[in-house]
C-alpha positions as CSV (number, residue, x, y, z in Angstrom):
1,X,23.3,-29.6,-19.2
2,X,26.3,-27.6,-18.5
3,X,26.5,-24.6,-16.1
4,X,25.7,-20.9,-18.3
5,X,28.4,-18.6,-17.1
6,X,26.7,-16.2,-14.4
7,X,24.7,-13.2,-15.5
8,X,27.1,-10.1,-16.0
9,X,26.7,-6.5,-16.9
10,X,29.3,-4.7,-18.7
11,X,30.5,-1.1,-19.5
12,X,32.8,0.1,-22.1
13,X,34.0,3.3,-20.5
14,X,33.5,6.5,-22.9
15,X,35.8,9.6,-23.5
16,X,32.6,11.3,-20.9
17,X,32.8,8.6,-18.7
18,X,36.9,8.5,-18.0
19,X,38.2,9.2,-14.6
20,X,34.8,9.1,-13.0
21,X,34.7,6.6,-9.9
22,X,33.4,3.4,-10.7
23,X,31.0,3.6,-8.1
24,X,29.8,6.2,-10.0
25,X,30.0,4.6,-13.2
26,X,28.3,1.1,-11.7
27,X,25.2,3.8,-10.5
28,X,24.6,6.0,-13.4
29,X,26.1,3.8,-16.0
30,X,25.0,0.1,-15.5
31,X,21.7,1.7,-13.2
32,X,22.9,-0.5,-10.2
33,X,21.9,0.7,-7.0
34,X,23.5,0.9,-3.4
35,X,22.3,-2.3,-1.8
36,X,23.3,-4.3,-5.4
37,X,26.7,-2.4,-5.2
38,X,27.7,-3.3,-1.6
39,X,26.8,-7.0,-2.1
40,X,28.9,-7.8,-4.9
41,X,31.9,-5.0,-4.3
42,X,33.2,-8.2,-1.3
43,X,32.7,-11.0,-3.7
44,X,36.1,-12.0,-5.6
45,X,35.1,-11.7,-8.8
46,X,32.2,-9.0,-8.0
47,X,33.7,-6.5,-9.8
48,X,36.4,-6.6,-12.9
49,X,38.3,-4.2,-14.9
50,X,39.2,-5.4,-18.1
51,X,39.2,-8.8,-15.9
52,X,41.0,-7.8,-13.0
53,X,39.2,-7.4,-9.2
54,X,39.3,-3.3,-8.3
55,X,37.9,-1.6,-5.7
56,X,34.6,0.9,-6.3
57,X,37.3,4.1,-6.3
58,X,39.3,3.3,-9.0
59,X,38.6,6.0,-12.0
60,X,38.8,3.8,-14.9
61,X,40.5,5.0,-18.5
62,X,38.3,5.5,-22.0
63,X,37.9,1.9,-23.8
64,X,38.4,0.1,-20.6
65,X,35.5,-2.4,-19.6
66,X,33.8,-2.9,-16.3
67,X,31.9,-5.9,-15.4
68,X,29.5,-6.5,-12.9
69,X,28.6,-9.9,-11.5
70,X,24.6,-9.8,-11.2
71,X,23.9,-13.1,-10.9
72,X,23.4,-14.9,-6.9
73,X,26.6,-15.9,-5.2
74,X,24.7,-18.3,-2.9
75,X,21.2,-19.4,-2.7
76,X,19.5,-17.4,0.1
77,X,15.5,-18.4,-0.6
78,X,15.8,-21.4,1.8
79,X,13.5,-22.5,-1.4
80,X,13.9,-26.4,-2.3
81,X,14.1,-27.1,-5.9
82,X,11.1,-29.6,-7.0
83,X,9.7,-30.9,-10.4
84,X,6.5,-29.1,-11.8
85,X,5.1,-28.2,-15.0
86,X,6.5,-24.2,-16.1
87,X,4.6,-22.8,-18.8
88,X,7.4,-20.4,-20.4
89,X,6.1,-17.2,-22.5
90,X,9.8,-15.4,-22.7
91,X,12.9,-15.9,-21.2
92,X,16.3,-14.1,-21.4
93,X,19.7,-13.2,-19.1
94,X,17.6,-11.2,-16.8
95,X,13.9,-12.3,-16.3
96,X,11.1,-14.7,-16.7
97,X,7.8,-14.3,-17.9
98,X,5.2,-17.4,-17.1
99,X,2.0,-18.5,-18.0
100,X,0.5,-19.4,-14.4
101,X,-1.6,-22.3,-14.2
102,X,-4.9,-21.8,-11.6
103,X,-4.1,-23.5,-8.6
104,X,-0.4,-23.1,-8.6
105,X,0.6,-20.9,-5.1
106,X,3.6,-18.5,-5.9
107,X,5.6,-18.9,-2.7
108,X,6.0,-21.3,-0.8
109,X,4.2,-21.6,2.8
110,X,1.6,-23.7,5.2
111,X,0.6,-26.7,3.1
112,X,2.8,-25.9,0.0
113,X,6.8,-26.5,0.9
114,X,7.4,-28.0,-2.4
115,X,4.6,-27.9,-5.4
116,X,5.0,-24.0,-6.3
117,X,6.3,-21.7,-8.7
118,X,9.4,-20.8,-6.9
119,X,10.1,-25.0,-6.3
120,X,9.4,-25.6,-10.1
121,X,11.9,-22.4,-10.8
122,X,15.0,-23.3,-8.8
123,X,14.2,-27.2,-10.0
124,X,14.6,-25.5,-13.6
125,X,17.6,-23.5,-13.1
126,X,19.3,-26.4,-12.2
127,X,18.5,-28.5,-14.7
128,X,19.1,-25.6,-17.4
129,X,22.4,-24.8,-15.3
130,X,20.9,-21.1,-14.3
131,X,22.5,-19.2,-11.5
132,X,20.0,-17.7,-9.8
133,X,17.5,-17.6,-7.0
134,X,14.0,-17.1,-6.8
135,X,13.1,-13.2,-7.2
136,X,9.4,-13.1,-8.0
137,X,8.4,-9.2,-8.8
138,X,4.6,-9.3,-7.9
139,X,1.9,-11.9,-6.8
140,X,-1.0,-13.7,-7.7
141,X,-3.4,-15.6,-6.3
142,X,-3.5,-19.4,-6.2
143,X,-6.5,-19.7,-8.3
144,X,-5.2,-16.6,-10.5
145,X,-4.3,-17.7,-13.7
146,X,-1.8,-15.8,-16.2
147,X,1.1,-13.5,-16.3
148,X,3.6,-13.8,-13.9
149,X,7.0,-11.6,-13.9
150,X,10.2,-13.2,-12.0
151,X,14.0,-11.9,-12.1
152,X,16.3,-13.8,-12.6
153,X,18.9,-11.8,-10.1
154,X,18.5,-9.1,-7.5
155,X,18.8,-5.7,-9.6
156,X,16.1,-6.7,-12.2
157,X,13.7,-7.6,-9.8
158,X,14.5,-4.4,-7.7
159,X,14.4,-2.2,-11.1
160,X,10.8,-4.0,-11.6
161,X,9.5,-4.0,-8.2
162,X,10.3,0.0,-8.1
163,X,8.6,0.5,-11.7
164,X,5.5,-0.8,-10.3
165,X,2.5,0.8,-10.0
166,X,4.0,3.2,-12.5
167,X,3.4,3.8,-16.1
168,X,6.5,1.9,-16.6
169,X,5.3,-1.4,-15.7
170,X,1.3,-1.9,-16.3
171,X,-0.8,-5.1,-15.4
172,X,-4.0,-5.8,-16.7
173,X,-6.9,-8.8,-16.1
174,X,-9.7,-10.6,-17.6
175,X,-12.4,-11.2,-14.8
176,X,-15.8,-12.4,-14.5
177,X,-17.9,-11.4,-12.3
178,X,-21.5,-11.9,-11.2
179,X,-23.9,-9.5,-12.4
180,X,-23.4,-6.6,-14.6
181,X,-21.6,-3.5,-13.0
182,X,-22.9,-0.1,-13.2
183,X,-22.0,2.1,-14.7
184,X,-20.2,-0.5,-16.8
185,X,-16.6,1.4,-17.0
186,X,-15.5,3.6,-13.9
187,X,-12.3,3.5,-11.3
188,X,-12.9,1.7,-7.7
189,X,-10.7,4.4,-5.1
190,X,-11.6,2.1,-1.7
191,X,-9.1,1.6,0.8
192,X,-8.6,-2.3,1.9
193,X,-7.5,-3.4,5.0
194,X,-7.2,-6.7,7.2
195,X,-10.2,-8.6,8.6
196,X,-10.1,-8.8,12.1
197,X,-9.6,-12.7,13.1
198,X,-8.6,-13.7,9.4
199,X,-4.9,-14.4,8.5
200,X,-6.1,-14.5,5.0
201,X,-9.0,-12.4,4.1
202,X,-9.1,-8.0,3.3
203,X,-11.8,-5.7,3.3
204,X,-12.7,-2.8,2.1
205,X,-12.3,0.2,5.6
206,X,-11.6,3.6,6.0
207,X,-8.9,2.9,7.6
208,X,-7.2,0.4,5.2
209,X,-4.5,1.3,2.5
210,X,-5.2,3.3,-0.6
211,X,-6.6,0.9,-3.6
212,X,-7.7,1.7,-7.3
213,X,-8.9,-0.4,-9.6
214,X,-9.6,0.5,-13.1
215,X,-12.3,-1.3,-14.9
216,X,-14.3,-1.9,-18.2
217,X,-16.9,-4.3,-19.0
218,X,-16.2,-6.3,-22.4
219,X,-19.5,-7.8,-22.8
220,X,-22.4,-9.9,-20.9
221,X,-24.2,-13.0,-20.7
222,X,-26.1,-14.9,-18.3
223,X,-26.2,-12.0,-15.7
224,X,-22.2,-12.2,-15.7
225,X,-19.9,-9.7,-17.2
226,X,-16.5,-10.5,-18.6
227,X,-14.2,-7.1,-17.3
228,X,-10.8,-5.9,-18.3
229,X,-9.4,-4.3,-15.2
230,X,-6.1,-2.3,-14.1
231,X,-4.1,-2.0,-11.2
232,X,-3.1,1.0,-9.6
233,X,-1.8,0.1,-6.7
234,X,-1.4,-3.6,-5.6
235,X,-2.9,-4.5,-2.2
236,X,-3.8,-8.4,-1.3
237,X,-6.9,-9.5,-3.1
238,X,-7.2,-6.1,-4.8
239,X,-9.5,-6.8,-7.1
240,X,-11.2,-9.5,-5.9
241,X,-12.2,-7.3,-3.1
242,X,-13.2,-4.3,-5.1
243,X,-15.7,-6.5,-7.1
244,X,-17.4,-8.0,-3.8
245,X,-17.5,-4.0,-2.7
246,X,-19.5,-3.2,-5.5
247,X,-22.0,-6.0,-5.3
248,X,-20.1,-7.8,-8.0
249,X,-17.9,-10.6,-7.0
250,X,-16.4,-12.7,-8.9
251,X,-17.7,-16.2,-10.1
252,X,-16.4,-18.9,-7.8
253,X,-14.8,-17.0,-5.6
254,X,-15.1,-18.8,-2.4
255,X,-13.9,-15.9,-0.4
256,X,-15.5,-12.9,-0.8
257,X,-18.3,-14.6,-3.0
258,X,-20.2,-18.1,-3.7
259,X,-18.1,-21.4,-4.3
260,X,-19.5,-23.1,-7.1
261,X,-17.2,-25.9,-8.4
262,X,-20.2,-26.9,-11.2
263,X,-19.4,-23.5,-12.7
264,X,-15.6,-23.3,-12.5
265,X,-13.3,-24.7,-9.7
266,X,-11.9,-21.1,-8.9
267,X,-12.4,-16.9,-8.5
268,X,-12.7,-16.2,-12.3
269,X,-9.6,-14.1,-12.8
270,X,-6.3,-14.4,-15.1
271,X,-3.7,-12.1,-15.7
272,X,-3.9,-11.2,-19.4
273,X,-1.7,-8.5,-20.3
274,X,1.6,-6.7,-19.0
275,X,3.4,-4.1,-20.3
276,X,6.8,-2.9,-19.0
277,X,10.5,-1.8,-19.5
278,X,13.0,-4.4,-19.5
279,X,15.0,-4.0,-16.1
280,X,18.6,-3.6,-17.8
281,X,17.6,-2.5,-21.9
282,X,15.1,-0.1,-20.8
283,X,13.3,-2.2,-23.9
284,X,9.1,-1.5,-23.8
285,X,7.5,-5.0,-23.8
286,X,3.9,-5.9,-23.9
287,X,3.0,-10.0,-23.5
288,X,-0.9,-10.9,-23.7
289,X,-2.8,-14.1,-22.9
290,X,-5.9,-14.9,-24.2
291,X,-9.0,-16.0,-21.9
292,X,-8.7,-19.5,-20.6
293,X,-11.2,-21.3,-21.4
294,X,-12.8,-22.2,-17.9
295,X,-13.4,-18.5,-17.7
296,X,-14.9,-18.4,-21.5
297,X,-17.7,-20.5,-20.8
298,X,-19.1,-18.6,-18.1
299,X,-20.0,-15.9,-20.6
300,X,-20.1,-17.8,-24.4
């Protein structure tokens, strides 16, 4: 497939807006901040003015259009691109939302150079002819299923990652966990921290950083309960680790519960719903995921 030309954002410059710096115009009218400003204000076609290269402290006439390259110059991940299976639930200029399968990592790392999300993205991008690099917004687990946010350039996944953990950008799962909590709705404010010894593995310690969890049981069956939970705030393991605190982990989590492969291969969680702001429309957008099935059966 041919190249797409690389993602630009333009400005038609108002009566209001005329003789105003275009630094200033790039900041309060395209939203672009500082760092996103000094990386493409050096590149030769970074910024145009009615097509032509200027400088950020030329004061622009009504009716004249500024354009802004967004989109990556160069590659900087270090990521290698590699064929995998991407489960698209929306796409556009500026981001990605995917269905994660359980058992996918994320990022790259120790034991996974080349069968993750960010290898099957840049492996797609090239085969759609996409400019971009790998710009995930927030994380889930390997064995975390479900909706997974990724830029497709650096100012919509630095607009997303600073609407986190705000009412502009909400995340909500479908767990299961073993036993039935009491009381069966409430918020879980415990601070998590590392485990002394474990590269991998959090706690819940005084000393940790803050962490709440919002929760509410759907129903119950089999001494499990299906939960709909919210993030707060968005520590490692949050609510994996909240669940074990209260005497609830989840089912199969190998980590901070029992392992049980006969039940399901993984911790019993999937990331159902989001609702945010698109990075560069300001658009609300909710997308919702229904519960897989491996999950459905521990509570049918």
């Amino acid at each position: 497939m041919s190249a797409q030309p690389p993602r630009r954002l333009a400005l038609t410059v108002t009566p209001e807006q005329a003789g105003r710096k275009i630094d200033t115009l790039m900041r309060t009218g395209l939203g672009l901040s500082g760092t996103v400003i000094r990386r493409v204000k050096w590149l030769s076609d970074g910024i145009l003015l009615d097509g032509v290269r200027v400088h950020t402290d030329v004061r622009p006439r009504a009716g004249q259009v500024l354009s802004v390259l967004v989109a990556d110059g160069v590659r900087r991940s270090g990521i290698v691109p590699a064929a995998g299976a991407l489960d698209i639930v929306y796409e556009d200029a500026d981001i990605l939302i995917l269905n994660k399968a359980p058992g996918v990592p994320v990022h790259p790392g120790p034991g996974h150079f080349s069968d993750t999300i960010g290898n099957f993205l840049l492996d797609y991008y090239d085969k759609e002819g996409i400019q971009a690099d790998f710009h995930p917004v927030h994380r889930l687990d390997k064995g975390t299923s479900g909706l997974l946010v990724v830029a497709k350039h650096p100012h919509a996944q630095e607009a997303l990652k600073n609407a986190l953990h705000t009412p502009d950008f909400r995340r909500f799962y479908l767990a299961v966990c073993e036993g039935v909590p009491q009381p069966p709705a409430g918020l879980i404010d415990a601070p998590i921290g590392s485990v002394p010894g474990s590269l991998i593995a959090r706690r819940v310690a005084a000393d940790g950083q803050p962490s709440r969890t919002r929760y509410e049981t759907l129903r119950t069956a089999h001494d499990r309960a299906l939960l709909r939970l919210e993030l707060e705030t968005g520590r490692t393991h949050q609510i994996r680790v909240h669940m074990a605190h209260l005497g609830h982990p989840l089912t199969g989590d190998f980590l901070y519960g029992t392992e049980d492969p006969a039940l399901i291969s993984r911790p019993a969680l999937h990331s159902a719903q989001l609702r945010l702001l698109h990075p560069v429309t300001g658009k609300p957008m909710t997308f919702t995921l229904p519960l897989p099935a491996d999950m459905a059966r521990l509570v049918e």
